[in-house]
Structure formats: C-alpha cells, structure tokens
C-alpha positions as CSV (number, residue, x, y, z in Angstrom):
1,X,-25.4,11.8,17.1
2,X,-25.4,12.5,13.4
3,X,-22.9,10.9,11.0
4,X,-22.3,14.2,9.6
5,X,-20.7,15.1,12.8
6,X,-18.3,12.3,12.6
7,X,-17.5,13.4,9.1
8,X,-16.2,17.0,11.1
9,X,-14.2,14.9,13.6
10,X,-12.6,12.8,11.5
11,X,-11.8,15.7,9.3
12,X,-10.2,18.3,12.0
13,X,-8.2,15.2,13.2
14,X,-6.7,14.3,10.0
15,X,-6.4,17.9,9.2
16,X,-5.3,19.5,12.6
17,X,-7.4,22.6,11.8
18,X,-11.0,23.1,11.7
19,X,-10.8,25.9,9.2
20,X,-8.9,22.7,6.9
21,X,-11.5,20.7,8.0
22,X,-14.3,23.3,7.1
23,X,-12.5,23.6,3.6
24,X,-12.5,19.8,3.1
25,X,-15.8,19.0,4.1
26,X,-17.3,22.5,1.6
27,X,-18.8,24.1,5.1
28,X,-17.8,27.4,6.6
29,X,-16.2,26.9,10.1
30,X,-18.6,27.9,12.1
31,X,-20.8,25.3,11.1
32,X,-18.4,22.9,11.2
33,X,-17.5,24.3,14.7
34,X,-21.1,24.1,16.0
35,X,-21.6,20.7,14.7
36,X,-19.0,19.3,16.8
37,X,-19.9,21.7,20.0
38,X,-23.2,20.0,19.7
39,X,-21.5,16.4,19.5
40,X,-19.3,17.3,22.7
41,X,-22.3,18.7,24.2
42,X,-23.9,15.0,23.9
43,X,-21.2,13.0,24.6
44,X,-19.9,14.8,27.7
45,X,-16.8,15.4,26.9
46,X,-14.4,17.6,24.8
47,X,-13.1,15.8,21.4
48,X,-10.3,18.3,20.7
49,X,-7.7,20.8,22.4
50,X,-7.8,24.3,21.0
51,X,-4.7,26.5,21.5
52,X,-4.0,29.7,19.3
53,X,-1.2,27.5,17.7
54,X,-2.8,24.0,17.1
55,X,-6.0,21.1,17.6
56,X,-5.4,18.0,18.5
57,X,-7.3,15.1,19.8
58,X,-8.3,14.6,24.0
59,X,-8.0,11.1,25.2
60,X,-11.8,11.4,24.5
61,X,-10.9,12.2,21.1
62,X,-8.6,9.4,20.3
63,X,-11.4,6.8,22.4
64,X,-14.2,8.2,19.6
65,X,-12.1,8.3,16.1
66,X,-11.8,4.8,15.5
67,X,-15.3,4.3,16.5
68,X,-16.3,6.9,14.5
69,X,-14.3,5.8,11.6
70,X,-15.9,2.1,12.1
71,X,-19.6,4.0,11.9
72,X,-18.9,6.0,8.4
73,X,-17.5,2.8,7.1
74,X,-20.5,1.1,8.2
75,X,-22.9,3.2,7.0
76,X,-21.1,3.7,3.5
77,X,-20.9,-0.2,3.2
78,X,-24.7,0.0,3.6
79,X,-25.5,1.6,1.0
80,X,-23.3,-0.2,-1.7
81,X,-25.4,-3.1,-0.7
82,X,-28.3,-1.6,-1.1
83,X,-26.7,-0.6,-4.9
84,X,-25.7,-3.9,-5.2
85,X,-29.4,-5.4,-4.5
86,X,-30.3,-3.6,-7.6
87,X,-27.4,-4.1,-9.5
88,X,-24.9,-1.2,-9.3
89,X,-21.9,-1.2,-7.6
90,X,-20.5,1.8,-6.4
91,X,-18.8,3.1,-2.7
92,X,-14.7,2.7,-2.0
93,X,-12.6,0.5,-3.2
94,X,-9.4,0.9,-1.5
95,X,-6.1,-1.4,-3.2
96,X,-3.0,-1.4,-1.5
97,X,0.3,-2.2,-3.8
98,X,3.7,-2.5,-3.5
99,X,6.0,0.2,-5.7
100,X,7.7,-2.7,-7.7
101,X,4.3,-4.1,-8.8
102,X,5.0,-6.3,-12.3
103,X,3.0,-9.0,-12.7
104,X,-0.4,-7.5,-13.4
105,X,-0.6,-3.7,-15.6
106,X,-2.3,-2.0,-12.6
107,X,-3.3,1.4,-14.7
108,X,-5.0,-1.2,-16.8
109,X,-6.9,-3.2,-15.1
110,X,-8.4,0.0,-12.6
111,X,-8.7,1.9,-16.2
112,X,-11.1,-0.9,-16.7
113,X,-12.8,-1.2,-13.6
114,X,-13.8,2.7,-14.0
115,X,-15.3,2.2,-16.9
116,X,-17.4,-0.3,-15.9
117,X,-18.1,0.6,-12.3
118,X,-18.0,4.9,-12.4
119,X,-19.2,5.1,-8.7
120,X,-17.1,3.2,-7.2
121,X,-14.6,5.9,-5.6
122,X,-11.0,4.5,-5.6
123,X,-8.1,4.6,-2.6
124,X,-4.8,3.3,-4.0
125,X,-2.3,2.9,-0.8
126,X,1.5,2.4,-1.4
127,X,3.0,-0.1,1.3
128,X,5.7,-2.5,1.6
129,X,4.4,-6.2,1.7
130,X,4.0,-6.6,5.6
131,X,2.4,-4.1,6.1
132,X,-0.3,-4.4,3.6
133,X,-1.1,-8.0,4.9
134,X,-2.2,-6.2,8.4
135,X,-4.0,-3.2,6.8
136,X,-5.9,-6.3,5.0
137,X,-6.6,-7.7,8.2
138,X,-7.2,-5.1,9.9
139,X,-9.5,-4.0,7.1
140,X,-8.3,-0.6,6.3
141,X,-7.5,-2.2,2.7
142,X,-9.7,-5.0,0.2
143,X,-7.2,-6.2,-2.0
144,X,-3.8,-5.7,-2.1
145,X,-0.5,-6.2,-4.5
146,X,2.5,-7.9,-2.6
147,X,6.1,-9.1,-3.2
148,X,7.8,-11.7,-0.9
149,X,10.9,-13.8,-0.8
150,X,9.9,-17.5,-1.6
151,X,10.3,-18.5,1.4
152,X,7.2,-16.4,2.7
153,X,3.8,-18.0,3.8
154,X,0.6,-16.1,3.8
155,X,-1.9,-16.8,6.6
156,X,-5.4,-15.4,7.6
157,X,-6.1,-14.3,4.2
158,X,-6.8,-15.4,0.7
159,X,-3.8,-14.7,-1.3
160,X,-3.6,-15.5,-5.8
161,X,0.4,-16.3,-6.8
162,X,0.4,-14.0,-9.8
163,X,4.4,-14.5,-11.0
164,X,7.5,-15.1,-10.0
165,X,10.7,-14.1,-10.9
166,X,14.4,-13.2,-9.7
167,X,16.0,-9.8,-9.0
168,X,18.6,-8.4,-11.3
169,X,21.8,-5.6,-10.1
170,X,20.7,-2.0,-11.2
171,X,23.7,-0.1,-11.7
172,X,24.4,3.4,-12.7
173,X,25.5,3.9,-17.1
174,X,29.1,4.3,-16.5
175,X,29.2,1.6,-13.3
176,X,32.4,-1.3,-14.1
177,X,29.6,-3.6,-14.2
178,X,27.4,-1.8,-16.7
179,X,29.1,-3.5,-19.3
180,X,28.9,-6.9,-18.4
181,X,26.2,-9.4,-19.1
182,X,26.2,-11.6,-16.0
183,X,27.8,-10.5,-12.0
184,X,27.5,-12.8,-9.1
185,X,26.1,-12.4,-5.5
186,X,29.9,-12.5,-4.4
187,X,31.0,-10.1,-6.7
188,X,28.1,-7.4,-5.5
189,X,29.0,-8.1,-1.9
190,X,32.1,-6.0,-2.5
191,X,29.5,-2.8,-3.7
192,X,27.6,-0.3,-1.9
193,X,23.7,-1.3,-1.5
194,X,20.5,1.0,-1.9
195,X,18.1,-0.9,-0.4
196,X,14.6,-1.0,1.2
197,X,14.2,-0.5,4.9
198,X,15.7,-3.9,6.8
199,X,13.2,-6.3,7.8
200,X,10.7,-5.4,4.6
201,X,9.9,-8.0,2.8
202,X,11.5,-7.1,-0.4
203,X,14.4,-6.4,1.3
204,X,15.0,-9.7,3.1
205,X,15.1,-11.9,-0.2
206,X,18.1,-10.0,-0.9
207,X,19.6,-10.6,2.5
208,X,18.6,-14.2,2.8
209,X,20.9,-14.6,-0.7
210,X,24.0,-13.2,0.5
211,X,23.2,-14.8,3.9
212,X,22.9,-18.5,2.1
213,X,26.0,-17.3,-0.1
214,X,28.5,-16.7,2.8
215,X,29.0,-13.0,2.2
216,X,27.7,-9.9,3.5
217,X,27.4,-6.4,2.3
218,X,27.1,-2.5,3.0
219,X,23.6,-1.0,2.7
220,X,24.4,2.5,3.0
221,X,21.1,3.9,1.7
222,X,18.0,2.7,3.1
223,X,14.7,4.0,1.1
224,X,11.1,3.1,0.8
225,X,10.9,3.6,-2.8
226,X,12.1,2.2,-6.4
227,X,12.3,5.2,-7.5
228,X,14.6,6.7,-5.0
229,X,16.3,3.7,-5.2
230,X,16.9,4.0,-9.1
231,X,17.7,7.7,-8.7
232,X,20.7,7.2,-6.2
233,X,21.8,4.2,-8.4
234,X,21.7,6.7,-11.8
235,X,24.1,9.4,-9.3
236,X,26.7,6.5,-8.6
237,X,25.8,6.8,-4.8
238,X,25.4,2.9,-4.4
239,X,24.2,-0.1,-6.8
240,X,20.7,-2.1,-6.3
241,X,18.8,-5.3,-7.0
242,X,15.1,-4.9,-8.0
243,X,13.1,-8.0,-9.6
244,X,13.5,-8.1,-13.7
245,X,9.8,-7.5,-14.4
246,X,10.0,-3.8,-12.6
247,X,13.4,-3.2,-14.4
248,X,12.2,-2.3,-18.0
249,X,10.4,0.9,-16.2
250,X,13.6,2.3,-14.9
251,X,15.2,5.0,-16.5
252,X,18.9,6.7,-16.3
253,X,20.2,3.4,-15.1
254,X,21.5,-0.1,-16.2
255,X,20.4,-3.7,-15.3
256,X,22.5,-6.9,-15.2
257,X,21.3,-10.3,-15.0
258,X,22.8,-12.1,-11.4
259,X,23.7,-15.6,-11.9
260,X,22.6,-16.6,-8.3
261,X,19.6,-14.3,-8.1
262,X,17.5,-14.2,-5.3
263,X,13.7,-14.8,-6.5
264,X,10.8,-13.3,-5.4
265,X,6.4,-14.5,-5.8
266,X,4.1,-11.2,-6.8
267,X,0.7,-12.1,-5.0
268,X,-2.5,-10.4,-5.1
269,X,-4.4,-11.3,-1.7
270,X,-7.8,-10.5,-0.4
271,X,-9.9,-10.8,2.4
272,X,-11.4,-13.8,3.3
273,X,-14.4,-12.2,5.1
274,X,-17.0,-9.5,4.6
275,X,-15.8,-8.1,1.1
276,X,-17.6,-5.3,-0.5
277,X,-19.2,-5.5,-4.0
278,X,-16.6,-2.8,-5.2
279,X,-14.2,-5.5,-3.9
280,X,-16.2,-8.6,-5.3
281,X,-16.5,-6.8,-8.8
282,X,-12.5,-6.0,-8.8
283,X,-11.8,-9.1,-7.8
284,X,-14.0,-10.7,-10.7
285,X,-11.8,-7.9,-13.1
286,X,-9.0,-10.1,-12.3
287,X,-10.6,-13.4,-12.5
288,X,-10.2,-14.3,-9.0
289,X,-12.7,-15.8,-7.0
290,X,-12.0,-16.3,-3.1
291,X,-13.8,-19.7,-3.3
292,X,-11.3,-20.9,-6.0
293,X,-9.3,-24.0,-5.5
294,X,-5.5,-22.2,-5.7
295,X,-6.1,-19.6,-3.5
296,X,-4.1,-19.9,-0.5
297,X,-5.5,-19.9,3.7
C-alpha cells in the first residue's frame, strides 16, 4: 500500500470523478485508475461504485478514507518534524475563523507568517464558533478564531481571550433608526431580524439579551454569513446586530450604538496536544504560548 494511492482515493472521493481526480492530482486517468485497481486488488475489496452517471464510495470506501486521511496526515506531520530538527518549518497549517473576526488583523498577521515561514502551505476554514471548537478537537483544524456570548466556557482546549466588546443594530441608510444615535433592545424587538442560524454561538448572545430583557423578536432571515447579513440589511429586507469591531468593514449600511447591548469575548484557541511546528511557529506570531499562565483548560 503506497501513500500515493491514498492521495487517488481521497481525491476521487472528494471529487466524485476520477478524471477530476486525475486532473487534481497532475496524472492521466488511467494511471490514476490503475493505482487504485491495484489498491482494491490488495485490500480485497472495491473502494468506489462506477456507473456511467457517477463514483461514489462502497461501505469499504467510507471504512478506508478516514484511515487513509489519518496516514497522509501522518506522514506529512513527519516530515515537518524532520524540517523542524533542522530548523525550518514548513507542511499545513490549517486556521479556522469566524466571519466577524475583529480583534486580531488576520491578513496581517498570516502576511507575516508567509514571509517568514514560505513552506508552510496554509488552510483557512470559515465556521461558526461551535463548530470550530470540534474540528479543533477533532484535529481537522490547529488554531482557530472564535466569538461567544460571555456566558460561554471553553473546555478541552487551550483558548487566549483576545477582546471583548458589545454588538451594535446595523440598519439599512434610509432605516427610521439610521438617524438616531442610541435604540434599545425593546425598541428592536418590534423589527425584523437577519440573523445567524439559531443555536450558533453568535447568534445566542443576541437571543439570551432579548430573553433577559422580556421581549422577543422575528428572525425572518437566517444566514451563515456577515456579509449576507449586511447585504439584506442595505435592501431594507430586515435589521441586524453584529459586534462594533466588525462594523467599520461594512459597507451600504448604517450602525447604531444599543444601550443594552449584548457583549460578546473574541478568543483564539488551540490545541492542547500534539501541535505541529507550523502551529507552534503561528502560535509564537501571536505571542501565545500554550504553557502560559492565562490560557484557559
């Protein structure tokens, strides 16, 4: 077993296509096709259905992809520790982040880190807050970016508060309350609501406001983005709250302080086993140790 033949695998079942596959891994298909003929050959079983129409996995084929995933990983982690024994770092570094990211200049600091660490091949994954503390766990990222309500504990990793700060009411130009300088929770409650999908993170320190304030309110919208949420906001579809620090990179819509504001923490949180040096050297970038004393467990 080869881990070139894993590399076809994993590529055909990502892709749904060996001739995709064959294009992303710079082989002609036949090759490609061979390779994992061979592979079936050994392992006694078929990997993939072929029909005229489609490929997808066997039950074999879904039993061998994570352990072939868990292999490449392996064998990629092995050598950038061999680089790091002699001082380079290089390999993957994959970040995951929220869209609403403030408290650190992301483009900045990774503009950095490529300039001091070239081959180090880079993964940025766009999540909401949850779900990037279980991809940490789980390993699939090394650092990640988070938002959560205050109220929010971290457990099972190691986990930097970076900022806090409270969420303001995004409102399209010509909105009633684009001209004033202040509006209350109660006063909002009366509005449609763009919001993030319910049971997010950055969605429940909204709720848990209006909740503590008595009211409720209409969440027509339900989007996964800022940016969708700023762009139905700027069409007068509904009004939104997003934290202050994201606010100044809106465009097309308006922003008014709230007087009772729900607050949210940015963290930046990390592994606390087994980190790679491309994760060790970003994590340095930053400052952040996971041995240091304010780092949460």
């Amino acid at each position: 077993m080869e881990l070139q033949q894993m590399r076809y695998v994993i590529a055909v079942a990502e892709t749904n296509s060996f001739t995709r596959a064959a294009e992303r891994c710079l082989v002609v298909q036949s090759a490609l096709s061979h390779q994992i003929a061979r592979l079936e050959r050994e392992l006694g079983a078929k990997l993939f259905e072929r029909t005229s129409r489609r490929v997808r996995l066997t039950p074999a084929g879904v039993a061998f992809l994570p352990a072939a995933r868990q292999c490449l990983d392996a064998a990629e982690r092995a050598v950038a520790e061999v680089a790091a024994a002699v001082g380079e770092v290089r390999g993957r570094l994959t970040v995951g982040l929220i869209p609403t990211v403030a408290a650190v200049d992301l483009a900045s600091v990774l503009r950095d880190f490529r300039q001091r660490y070239p081959e180090v091949r880079i993964d940025l994954r766009v999540g909401a807050s949850e779900e990037l503390v279980e991809q940490l766990k789980q390993g699939v990222v090394e650092v990640a970016f988070l938002g959560l309500p205050t109220t929010a504990r971290l457990e099972g990793v190691n986990a930097r508060e970076l900022a806090r700060d409270r969420l303001v009411a995004v409102v399209a130009p010509d909105h009633p309350l684009a001209a004033k300088q202040t509006v209350s929770l109660r006063r909002l409650s009366s509005e449609v609501f763009v919001d993030l999908p319910a049971k997010t993170a950055g969605r429940i320190q909204s709720d848990q406001a209006f909740t503590a304030a008595g009211l409720t309110r209409d969440v027509a919208f339900e989007v996964t983005t800022a940016y969708l949420i700023s762009r139905l906001v700027e069409k007068g579809l509904a009004v939104a709250m997003l934290p202050s620090a994201y606010a100044p990179q809106l465009t097309g819509v308006t922003t008014v302080d709230v007087t009772d504001a729900p607050a949210r923490v940015e963290y930046v949180i990390w592994s606390r086993f087994d980190r790679t040096p491309a994760a060790n050297a970003f994590l340095a970038l930053l400052d952040i140790y996971a041995s240091h004393a304010g780092s949460q467990e």
